[in-house]
TORDO-552343 format. One record per residue (C-alpha): residue number from 0; residue in one letter; y negated, x, z negated. Coordinates in steps of 0.02 Angstrom, whole numbers, always signed. Layout:
REM TORDO-552343
pt pos NUM code A v Y u X w Z
...
//
This chain:
REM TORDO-552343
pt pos 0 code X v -5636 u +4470 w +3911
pt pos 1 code X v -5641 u +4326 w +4066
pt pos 2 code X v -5481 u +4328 w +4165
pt pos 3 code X v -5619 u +4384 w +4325
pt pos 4 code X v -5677 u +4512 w +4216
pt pos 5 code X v -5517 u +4600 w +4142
pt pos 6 code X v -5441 u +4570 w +4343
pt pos 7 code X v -5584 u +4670 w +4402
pt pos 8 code X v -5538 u +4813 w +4255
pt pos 9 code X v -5354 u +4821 w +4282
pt pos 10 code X v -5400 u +4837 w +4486
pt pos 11 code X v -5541 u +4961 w +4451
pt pos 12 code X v -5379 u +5088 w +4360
pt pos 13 code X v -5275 u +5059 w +4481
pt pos 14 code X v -5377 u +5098 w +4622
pt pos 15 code X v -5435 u +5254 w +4524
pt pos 16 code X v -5265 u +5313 w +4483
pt pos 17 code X v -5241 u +5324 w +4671
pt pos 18 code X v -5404 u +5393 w +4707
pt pos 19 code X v -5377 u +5528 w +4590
pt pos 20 code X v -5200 u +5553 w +4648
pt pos 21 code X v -5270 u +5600 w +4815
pt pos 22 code X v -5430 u +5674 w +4803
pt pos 23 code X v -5403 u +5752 w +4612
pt pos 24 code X v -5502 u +5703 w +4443
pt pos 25 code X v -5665 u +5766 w +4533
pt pos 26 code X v -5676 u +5608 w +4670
pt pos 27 code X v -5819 u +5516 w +4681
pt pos 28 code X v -5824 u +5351 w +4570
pt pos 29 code X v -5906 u +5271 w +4700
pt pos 30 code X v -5765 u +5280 w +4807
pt pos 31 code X v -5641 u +5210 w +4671
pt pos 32 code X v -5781 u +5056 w +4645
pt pos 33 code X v -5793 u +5061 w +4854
pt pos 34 code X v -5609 u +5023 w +4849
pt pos 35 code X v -5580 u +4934 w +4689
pt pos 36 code X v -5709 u +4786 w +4787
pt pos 37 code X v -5833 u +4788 w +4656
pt pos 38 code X v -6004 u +4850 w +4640
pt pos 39 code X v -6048 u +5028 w +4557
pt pos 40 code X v -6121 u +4912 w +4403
pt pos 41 code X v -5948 u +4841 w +4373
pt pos 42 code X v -5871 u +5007 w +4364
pt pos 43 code X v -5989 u +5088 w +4252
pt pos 44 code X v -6002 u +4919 w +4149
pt pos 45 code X v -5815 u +4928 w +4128
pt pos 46 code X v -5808 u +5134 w +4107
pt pos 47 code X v -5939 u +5205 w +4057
pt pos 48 code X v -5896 u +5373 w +4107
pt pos 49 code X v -5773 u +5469 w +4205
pt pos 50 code X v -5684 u +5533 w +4043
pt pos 51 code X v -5667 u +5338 w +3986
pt pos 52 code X v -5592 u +5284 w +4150
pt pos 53 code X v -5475 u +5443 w +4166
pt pos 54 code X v -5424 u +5389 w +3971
pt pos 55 code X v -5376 u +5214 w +4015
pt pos 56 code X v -5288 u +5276 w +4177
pt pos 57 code X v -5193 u +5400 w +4064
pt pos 58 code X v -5168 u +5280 w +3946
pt pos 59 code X v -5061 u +5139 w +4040
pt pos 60 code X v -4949 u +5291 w +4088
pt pos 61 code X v -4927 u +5299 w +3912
pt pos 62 code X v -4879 u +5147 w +3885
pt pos 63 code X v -4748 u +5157 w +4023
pt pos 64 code X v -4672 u +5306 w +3948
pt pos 65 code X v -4675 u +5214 w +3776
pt pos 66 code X v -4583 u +5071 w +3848
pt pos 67 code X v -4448 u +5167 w +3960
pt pos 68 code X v -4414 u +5268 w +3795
pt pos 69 code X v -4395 u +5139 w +3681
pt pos 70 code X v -4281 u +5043 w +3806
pt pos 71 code X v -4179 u +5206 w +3808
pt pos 72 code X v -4171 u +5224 w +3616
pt pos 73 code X v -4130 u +5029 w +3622
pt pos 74 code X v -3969 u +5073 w +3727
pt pos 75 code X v -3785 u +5032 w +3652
pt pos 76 code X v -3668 u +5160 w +3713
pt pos 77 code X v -3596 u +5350 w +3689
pt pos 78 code X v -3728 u +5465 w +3626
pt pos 79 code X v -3691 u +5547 w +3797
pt pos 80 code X v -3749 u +5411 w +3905
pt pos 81 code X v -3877 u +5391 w +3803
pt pos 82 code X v -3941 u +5554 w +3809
pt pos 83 code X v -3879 u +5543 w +3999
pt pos 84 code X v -3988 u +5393 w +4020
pt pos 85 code X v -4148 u +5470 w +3967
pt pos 86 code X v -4134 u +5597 w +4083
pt pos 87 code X v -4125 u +5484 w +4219
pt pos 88 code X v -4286 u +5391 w +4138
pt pos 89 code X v -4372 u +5572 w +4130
pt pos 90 code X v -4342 u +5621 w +4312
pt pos 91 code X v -4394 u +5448 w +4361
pt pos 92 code X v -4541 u +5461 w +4250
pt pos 93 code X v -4582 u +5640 w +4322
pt pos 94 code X v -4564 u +5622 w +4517
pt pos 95 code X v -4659 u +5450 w +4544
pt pos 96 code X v -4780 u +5549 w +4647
pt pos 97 code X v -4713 u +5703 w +4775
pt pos 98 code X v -4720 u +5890 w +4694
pt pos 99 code X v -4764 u +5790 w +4511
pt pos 100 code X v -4592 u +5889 w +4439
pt pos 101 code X v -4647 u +6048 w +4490
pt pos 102 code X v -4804 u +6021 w +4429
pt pos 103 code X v -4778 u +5951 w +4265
pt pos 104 code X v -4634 u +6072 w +4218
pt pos 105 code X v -4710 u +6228 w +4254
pt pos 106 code X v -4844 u +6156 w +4122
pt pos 107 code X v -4738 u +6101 w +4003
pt pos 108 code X v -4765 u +6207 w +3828
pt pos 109 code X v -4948 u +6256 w +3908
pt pos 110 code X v -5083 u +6249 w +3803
pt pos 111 code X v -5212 u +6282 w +3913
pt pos 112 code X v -5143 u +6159 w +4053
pt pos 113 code X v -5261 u +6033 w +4114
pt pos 114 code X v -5112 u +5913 w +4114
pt pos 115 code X v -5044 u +5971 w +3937
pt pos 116 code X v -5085 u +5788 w +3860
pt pos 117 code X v -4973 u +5719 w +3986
pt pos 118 code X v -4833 u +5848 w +3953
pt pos 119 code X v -4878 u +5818 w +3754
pt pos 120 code X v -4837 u +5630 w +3787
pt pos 121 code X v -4658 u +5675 w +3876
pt pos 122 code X v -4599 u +5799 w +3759
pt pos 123 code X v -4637 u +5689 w +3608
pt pos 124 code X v -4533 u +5558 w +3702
pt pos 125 code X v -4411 u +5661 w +3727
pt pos 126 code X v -4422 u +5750 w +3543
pt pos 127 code X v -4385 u +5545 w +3487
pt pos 128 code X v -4220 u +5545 w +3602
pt pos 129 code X v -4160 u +5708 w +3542
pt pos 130 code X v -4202 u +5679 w +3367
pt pos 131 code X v -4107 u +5499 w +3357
pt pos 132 code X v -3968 u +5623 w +3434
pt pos 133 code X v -3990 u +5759 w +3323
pt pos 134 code X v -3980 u +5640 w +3167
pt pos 135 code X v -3825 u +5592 w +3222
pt pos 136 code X v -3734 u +5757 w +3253
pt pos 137 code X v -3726 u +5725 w +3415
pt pos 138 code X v -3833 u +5860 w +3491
pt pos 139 code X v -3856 u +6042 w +3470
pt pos 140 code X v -3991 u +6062 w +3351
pt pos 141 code X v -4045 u +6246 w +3412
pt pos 142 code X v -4129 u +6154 w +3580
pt pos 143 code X v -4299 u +6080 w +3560
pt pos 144 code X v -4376 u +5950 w +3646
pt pos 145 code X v -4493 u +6048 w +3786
pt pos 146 code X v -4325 u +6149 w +3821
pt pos 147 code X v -4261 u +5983 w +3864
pt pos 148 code X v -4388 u +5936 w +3972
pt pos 149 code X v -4389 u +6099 w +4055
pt pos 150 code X v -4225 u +6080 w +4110
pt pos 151 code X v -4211 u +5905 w +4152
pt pos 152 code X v -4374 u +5952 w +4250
pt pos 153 code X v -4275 u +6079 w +4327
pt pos 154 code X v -4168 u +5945 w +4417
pt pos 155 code X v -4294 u +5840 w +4436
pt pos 156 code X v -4385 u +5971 w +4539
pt pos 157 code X v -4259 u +5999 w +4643
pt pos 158 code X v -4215 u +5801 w +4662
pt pos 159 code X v -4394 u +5801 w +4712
pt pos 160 code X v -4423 u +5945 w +4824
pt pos 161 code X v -4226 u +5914 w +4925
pt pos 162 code X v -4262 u +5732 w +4921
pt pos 163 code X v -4088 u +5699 w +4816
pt pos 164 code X v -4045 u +5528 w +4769
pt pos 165 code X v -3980 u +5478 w +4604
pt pos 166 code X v -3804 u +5487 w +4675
pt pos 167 code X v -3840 u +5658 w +4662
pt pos 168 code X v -3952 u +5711 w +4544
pt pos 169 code X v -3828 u +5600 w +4416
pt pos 170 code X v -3695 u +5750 w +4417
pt pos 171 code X v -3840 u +5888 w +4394
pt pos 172 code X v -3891 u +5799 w +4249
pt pos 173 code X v -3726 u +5776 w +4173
pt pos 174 code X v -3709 u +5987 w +4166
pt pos 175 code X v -3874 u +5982 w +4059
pt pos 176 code X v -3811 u +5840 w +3957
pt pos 177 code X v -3653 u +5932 w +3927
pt pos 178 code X v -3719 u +6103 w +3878
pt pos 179 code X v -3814 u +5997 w +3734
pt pos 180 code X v -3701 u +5860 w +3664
pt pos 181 code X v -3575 u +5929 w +3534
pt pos 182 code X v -3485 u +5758 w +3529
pt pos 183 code X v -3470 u +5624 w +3647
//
């Protein structure tokens, strides 16, 4: 693909990620292509469809969470802090936009949410963290991954909703992390 070409691409998800943060999945494409500056062509040359442009939106968020987790399973310390520093990964993950925690928690383990591919992607991130943990004996092995995420969503609801900063979501987080490690 031309450098103009995959430029115009990367603007035309971006754009549409914030589109369809405002205005929902629904929004018109021709406003995403209106403020993407390109022509309707370019969008529909690029994304065929709304389902292929909401897959390559949902995609690059995949790829974030893919990173932040594998820099988290990458980390060199207790299995505490480790655990402790993928919850601070998850509620940064989860509250990039206002009322996303709330949101995404209460779907968690939800089949028939319309967001239950996102959740799928978090608690399978998650399921890796607790599983390094669990292989380890570090972690109680009677809590499964979605229980994890609903409590670290929890906190990260209420980080969200009070407008806590780390400062002080870090000590809510370290109760949760306590109730599962069995070893430091």
């Amino acid at each position: 693909m031309r450098a103009d070409a995959q430029r115009n691409r990367d603007r035309i998800v971006e754009v549409a990620r914030e589109v369809f943060r405002e205005q929902g999945y629904d929004a018109s494409l021709d406003l995403v292509a209106k403020r993407a500056g390109v022509g309707a062509g370019t969008l529909y040359r690029h994304f065929p469809s709304r389902e292929v442009l909401v897959d390559a939106i949902m995609q690059s968020w995949v790829d974030r969470v893919t990173e932040a987790t594998d820099k988290v399973l990458a980390f060199e310390g207790s299995d505490r802090d480790l655990l402790l520093r993928w919850f601070e990964t998850y509620v940064e993950l989860i509250t990039l936009h206002k009322g996303g925690a709330a949101k995404i928690t209460c779907a968690m383990g939800d089949e028939e949410s319309p967001i239950r591919t996102k959740c799928q992607v978090l608690s399978g991130a998650a399921a890796r963290v607790i599983g390094l943990l669990a292989e380890r004996g570090a972690v109680r092995t009677d809590v499964d991954a979605v229980q994890v995420c609903r409590l670290v969503g929890g906190v990260a609801t209420v980080a969200d909703t009070s407008e806590l900063g780390p400062d002080q979501v870090r000590p809510l987080l370290e109760v949760v992390a306590d109730g599962l490690v069995v070893r430091g």
